[in-house]
N, C-alpha and C positions, 0 to 999 in steps of 0.2 A: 734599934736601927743600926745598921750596920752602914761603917764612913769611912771610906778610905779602904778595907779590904780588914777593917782591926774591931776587936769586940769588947766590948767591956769585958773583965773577967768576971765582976759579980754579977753580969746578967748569961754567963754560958752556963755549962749542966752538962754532967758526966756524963758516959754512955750508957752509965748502967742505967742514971737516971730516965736518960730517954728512952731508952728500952720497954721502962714502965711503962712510962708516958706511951707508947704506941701499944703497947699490949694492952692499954687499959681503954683505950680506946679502938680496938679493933673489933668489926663482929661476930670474931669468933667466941669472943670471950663476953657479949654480949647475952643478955638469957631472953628466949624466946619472950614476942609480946604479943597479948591478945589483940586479934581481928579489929578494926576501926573502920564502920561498915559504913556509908554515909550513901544517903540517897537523894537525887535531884529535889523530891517534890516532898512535903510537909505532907504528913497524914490527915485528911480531913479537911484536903486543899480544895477549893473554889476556884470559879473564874480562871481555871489556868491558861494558857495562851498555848494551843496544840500544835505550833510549831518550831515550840521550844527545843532544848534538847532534855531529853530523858534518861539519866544516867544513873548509873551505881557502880561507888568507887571504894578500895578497900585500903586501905596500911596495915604493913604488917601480916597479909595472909593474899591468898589468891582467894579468886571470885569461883566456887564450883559448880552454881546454879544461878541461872537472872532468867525472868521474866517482864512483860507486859500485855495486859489482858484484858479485855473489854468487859464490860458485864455482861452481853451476850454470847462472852466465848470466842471471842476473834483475838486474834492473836498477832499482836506485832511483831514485824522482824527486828530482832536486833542480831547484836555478837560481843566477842570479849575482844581486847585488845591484845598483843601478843601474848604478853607473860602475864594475863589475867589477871591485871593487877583494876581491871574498868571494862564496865556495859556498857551499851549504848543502843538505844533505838536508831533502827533505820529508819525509817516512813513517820511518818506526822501523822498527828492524830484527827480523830474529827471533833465536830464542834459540840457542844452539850450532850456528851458524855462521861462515864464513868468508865475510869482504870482500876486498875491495882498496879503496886510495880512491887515485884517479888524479888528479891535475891540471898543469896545464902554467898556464905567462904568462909573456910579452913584459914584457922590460925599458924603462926609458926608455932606453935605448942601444938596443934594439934584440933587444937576444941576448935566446932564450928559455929557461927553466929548466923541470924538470919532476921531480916528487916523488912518489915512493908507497910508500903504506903497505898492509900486508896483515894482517889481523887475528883473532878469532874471539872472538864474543860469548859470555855467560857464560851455561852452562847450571844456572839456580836449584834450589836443596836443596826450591824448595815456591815457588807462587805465590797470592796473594790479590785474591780480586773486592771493588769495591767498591760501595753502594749508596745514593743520594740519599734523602733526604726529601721532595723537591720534584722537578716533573714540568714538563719542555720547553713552554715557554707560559704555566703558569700562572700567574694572580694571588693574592696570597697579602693577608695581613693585617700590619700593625706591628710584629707581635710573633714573627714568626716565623724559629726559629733554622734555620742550618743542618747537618746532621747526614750526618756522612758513616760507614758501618759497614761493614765489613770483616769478611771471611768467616773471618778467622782472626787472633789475635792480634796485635801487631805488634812485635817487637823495638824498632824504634827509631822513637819517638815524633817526633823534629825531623827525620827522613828522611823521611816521611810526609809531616808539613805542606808540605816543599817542593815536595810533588809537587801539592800541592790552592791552588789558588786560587779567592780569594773576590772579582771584579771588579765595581764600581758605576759610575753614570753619574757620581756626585755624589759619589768618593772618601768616602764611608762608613765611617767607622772605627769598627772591631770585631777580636775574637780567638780564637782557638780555647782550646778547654779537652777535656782528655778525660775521657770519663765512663769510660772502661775502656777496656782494652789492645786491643778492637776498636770502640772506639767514639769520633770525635773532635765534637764540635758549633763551628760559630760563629756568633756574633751580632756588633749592633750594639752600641757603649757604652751608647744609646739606641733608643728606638722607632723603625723604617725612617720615615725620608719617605714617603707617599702619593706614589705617580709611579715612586720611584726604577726603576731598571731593573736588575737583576743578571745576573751570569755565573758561574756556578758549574762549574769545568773542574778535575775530577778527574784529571788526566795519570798516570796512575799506571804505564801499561803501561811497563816494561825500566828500569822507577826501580826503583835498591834499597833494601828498609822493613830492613835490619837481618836479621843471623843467616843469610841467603843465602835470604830472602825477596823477591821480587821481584811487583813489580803484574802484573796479568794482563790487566789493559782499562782501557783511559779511559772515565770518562762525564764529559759538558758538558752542559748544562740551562740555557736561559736565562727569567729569569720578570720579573716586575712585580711591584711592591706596590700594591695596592688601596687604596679609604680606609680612610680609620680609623674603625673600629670595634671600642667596647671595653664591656663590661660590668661592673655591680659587682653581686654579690650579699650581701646584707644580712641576717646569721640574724635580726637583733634585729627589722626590721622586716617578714621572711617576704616580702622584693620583690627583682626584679631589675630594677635600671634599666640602660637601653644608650644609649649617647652615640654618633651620628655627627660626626664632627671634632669632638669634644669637648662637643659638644652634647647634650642630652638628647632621644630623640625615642621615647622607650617605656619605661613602668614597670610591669611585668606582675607577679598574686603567684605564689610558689614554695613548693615544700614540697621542704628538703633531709633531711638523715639525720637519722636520730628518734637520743637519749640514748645509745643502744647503738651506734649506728654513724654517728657523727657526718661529715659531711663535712670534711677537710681545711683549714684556713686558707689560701690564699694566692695566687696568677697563675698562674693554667692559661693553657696556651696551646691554643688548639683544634687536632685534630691529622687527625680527617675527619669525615666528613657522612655519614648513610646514611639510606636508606627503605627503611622492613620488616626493621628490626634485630629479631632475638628477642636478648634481653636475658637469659643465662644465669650465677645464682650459683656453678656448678659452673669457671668461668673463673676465679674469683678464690677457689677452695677450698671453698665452699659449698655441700656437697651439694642439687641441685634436689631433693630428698625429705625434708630436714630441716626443722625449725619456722621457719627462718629462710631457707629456698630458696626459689627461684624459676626458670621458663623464661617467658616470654612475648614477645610480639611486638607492636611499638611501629612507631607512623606514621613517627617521626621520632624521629633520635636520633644527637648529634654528643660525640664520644668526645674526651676531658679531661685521661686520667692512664692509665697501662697498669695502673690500680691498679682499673681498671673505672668512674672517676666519667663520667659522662657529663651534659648536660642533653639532656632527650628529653622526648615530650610523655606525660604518665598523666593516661589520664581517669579511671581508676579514684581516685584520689587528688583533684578539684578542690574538693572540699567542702575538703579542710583546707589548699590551696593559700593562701596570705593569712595562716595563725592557725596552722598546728601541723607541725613536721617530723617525717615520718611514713617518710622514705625508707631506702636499705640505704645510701645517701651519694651517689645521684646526687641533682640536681636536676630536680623535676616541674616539669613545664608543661602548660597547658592544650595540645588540642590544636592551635586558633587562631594560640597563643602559638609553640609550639614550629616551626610551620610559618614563620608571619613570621619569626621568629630565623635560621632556618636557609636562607631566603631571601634574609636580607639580611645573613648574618655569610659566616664562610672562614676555611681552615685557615692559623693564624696568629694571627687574632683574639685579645686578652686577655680575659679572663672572671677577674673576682678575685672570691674568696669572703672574707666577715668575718664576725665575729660568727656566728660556727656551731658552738662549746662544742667544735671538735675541735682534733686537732694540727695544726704548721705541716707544710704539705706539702714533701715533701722534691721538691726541684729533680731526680732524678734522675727520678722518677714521671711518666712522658711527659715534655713539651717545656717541660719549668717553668724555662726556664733567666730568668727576671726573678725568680724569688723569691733569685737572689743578686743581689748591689750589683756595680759593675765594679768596684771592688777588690778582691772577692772572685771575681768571673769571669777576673780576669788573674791572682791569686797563685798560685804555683808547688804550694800543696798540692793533693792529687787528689783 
């Protein structure tokens, strides 16, 4: 260690000696070593999972031939890496078949090696599709989580996640949480950036989810986040106001759920948009023939909670829009009103309701995932 800028003397070394010292360690002076050919899959392999990766990798020599090949003769894409130092399959395999995986490379001395393996991938007890929230292109809102749902339970939860990745421009950090055994969501710690860009790649197909469940298809989706646009609703004052980038640029009145059916407290997240929604109590248990049913057919009307809240425009209702909640627990709007909102909001968007005499809305009720805190979105209870 050197202290103070001064060395011990009996730990320095002449020039000549270090001259050795690097020439004895350099690779010129090094003697050619044979090929060290190494390949993903064990010869004689079973059960293998077909959407692993498939590789052959060399030391010591470049890769001059690789293959992968069915026993029918079909033939996988792969390639080499720049300086052929590794193969790789491109495409996944299929299910209860038989490979070979072939490769040869030149040593630095010259002599060449060649290795292969012959295998058969694992035919699954059951396989699962999976399905996004969000759609290739779209722009979304701040608040909008990711949701990934799966056509059947899933054995194991941390086999899953490795198959889904959540990619940003702007390293974005956030976590998955499941809402149930076929349900995983994730978010940000915080509200997305305005701009950011995502990738959302579902890899799922020849991964194994547990119990001899295996994915059935990939889905990838890439989207944007939108500005920010966020609303608050106010029981006490009968108004909603909307802020663009935090701003205020609209305070329009509302009428939410009357006494008996009060609207939920807390961060909905908007989930879609529709024109010419008929709005039916029979969806959320409500016989449309009882004193308290309803069917009708609304301009506009952008869906909040699977629990049926929506805000949509009723003109039937504008007299007590401003002074009295009159609703079954969505939110009225004028028609004017509800058209600009829906104009200028997106699935994502936060809309927080207060002071509306109901309960806190439970986070699993549509996309509520901000009504928990992130230490309550990353702890390990379900």
């Amino acid at each position: 260690m050197v202290v103070g800028g001064a060395l011990v003397a009996g730990c320095s070394s002449s020039a000549q000696e270090q001259g050795e010292e690097g020439a004895g360690s350099a690779d010129t002076t090094r003697p050619p070593q044979p090929a060290q050919l190494d390949l993903s899959v064990e010869p004689g392999a079973s059960d293998v999972a077909p959407g692993g990766a498939f590789t052959a990798t060399v030391q010591h020599g470049t890769i001059t031939e690789a293959s992968l090949v069915g026993e029918d003769g079909t033939v996988v894409d792969g390639g080499t890496t720049l300086k052929d130092t590794a193969w790789r399959a491109s495409e996944a395999l299929g299910y209860g078949k038989t490979y070979t995986l072939k490769a040869t490379a030149e040593s630095e001395d010259g002599r060449t090696v060649t290795e292969k393996a012959t295998f058969t991938t694992v035919v699954p007890q059951g396989q699962a599709e999976v399905w996004l929230n969000v759609q290739d292109g779209q722009k979304v809102g701040v608040g909008m989580p990711l949701m990934f749902t799966f056509s059947t339970d899933v054995p194991d939860r941390e086999l899953a996640e490795k198959a889904l990745r959540v990619r940003t421009d702007n390293d974005t950090e956030g976590a998955f949480r499941w809402r149930s055994d076929s349900e995983v969501l994730w978010r940000p710690k915080d509200y997305w950036e305005p701009g950011t860009k995502i990738t959302v790649d579902a890899s799922i197909y020849g991964k194994p989810l547990g119990g001899g469940l295996y994915g059935a298809q990939d889905r990838k989706v890439s989207l944007e986040i939108g500005r920010k646009v966020t609303a608050i609703v106010d029981g006490e004052s009968h108004h909603m106001s909307v802020f663009v980038d935090d701003e205020r640029v609209r305070r329009m009145p509302i009428s939410m759920g009357k006494p008996s059916s009060p609207t939920p407290n807390g961060a909905y997240t908007v989930m879609s948009e529709h024109h010419g929604y008929t709005m039916d109590s029979s969806t959320y248990g409500v016989p449309t023939d009882s004193s308290d049913g309803y069917r009708l057919t609304v301009d506009y009307a952008s869906r909040m909670s699977y629990s049926g809240i929506f805000y949509h425009s009723a003109p039937w209702s504008v007299g007590y829009q401003g002074n009295t909640h009159t609703s079954h627990g969505c939110i009225n709007l004028a028609t004017d009103d509800a058209a600009w909102l829906m104009k200028n909001s997106k699935p994502g968007d936060v809309i927080t309701v207060r002071n509306s005499g109901g309960q806190p809305l439970d986070w699993t009720d549509g996309w509520s995932v901000w009504q928990l805190s992130w230490d309550e979105w990353t702890s390990e209870e379900a």
